[in-house]
C-alpha positions as CSV (number, residue, x, y, z in Angstrom):
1,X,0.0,0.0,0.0
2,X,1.0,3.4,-0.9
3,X,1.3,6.2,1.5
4,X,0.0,9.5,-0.2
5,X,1.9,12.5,-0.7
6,X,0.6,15.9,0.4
7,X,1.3,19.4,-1.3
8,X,0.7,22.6,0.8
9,X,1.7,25.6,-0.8
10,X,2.3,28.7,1.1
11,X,0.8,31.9,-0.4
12,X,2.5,35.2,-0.4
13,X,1.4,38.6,0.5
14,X,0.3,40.3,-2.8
15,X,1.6,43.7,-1.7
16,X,5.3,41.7,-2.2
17,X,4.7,41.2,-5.3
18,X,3.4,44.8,-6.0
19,X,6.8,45.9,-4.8
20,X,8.8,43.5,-6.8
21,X,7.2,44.1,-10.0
22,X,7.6,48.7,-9.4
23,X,11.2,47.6,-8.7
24,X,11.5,45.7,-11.6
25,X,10.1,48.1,-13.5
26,X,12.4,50.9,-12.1
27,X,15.6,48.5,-13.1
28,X,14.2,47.5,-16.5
29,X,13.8,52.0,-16.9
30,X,17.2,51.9,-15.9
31,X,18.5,49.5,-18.6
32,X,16.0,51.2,-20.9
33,X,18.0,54.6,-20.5
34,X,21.4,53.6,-20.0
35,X,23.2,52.7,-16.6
36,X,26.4,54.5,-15.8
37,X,29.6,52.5,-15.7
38,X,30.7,52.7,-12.1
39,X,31.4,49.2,-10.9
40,X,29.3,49.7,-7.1
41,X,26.6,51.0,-9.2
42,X,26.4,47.9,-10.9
43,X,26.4,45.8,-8.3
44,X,23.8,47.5,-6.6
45,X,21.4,47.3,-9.8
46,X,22.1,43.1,-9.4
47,X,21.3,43.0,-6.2
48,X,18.0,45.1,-6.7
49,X,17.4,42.9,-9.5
50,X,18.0,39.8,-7.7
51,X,15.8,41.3,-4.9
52,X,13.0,41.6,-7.1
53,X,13.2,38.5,-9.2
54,X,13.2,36.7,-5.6
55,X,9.7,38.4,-4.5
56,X,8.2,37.4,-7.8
57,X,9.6,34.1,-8.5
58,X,9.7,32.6,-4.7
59,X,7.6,29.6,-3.9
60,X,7.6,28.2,-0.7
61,X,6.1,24.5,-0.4
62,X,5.2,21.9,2.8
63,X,5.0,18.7,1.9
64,X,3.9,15.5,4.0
65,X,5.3,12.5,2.8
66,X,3.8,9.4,5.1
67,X,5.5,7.2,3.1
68,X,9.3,8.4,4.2
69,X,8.0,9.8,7.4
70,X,9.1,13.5,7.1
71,X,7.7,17.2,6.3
72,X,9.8,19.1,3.9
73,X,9.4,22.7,3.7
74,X,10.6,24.0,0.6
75,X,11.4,27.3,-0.8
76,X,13.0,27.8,-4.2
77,X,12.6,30.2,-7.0
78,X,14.3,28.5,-10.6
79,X,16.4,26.7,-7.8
80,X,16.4,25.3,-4.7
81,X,17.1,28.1,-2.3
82,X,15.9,25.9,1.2
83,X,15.1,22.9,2.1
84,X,14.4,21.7,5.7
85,X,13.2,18.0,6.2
86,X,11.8,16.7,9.5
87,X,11.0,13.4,11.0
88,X,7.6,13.1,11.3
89,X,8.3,10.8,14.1
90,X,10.5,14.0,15.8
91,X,7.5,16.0,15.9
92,X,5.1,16.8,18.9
93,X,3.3,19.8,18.2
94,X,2.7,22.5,15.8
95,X,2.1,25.8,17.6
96,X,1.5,30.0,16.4
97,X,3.2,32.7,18.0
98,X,4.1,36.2,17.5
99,X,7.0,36.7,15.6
100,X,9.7,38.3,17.3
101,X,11.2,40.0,14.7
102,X,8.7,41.6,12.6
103,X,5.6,43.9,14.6
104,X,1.8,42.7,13.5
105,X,3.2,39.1,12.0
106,X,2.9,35.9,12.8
107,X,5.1,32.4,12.9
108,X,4.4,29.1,12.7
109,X,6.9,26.6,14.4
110,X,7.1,23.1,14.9
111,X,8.0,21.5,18.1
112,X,9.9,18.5,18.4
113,X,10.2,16.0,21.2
114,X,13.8,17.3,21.9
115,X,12.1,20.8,23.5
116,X,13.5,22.7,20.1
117,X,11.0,24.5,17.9
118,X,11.5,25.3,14.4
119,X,10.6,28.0,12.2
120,X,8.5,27.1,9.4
121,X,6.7,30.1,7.9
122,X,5.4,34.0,8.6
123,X,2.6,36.1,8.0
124,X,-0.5,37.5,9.3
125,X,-2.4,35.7,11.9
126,X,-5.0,34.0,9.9
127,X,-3.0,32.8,7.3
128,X,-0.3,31.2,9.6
129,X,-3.2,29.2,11.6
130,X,-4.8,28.6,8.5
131,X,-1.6,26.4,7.5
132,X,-1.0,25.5,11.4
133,X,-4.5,24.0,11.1
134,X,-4.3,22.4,8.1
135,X,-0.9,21.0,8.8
136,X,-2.6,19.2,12.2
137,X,-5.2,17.8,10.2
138,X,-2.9,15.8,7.8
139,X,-0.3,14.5,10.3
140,X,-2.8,14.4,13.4
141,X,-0.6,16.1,15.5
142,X,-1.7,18.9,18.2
143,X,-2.0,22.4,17.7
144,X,-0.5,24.2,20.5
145,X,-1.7,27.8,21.3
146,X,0.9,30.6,22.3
């Protein structure tokens, strides 16, 4: 018997990709009308570029796989940028708190049986239980509340 496979993608904010695709445009004017030569100007234009081409391209992924007994999250754009796989068997909880980083967002961590939690994913409060719940529901694991 086969053990089934499960894809959750996580959705991203749409005002990140408003902002990637004004910054894009901004760089593409910039090509458009010529650059100027100096090297560190350059290199900041790639890095804008690269900026922007990784808040429209990103894709970030969960996926339970029964079968091998781990969750995978995933981000990548045209390549792999992260992977993390755990052991489902390493997992006790799933469980939303506020971020400490970023004011008015949320995270969603998993705990493991070792008293460690990590990070999986960020966003607004009802997206981040949203996945917390639906991520609960496929492995039947708790959902802790913070």
């Amino acid at each position: 018997m086969t053990q089934a496979i499960q894809t959750l993608r996580i959705k991203k904010h749409f005002a990140e990709k408003i902002l990637g695709v004004l910054l894009m445009l901004l760089l593409l004017a910039q090509v458009w009308f010529g650059m100027p030569a100096e090297t560190h100007l350059i290199f900041a234009w790639a890095l804008m570029a690269t900026l922007c081409w990784h808040m429209l391209f990103n894709r970030q992924y969960l996926i339970l796989d029964q079968g091998r007994n781990r969750l995978s999250h995933i981000n990548s754009s045209l390549y792999p940028v992260r992977r993390q796989d755990i052991k489902l068997s390493s997992i006790s909880a799933f469980t939303v708190s506020r971020s400490r980083m970023q004011r008015g967002r949320y995270t969603l961590y998993v705990v493991l049986k070792a008293d460690a939690q990590l990070d999986i994913t960020s966003g607004s409060l009802r997206q981040v239980e949203e996945i917390a719940q639906q991520l609960s529901k496929m492995t039947g694991l708790p959902l802790e509340q913070d």
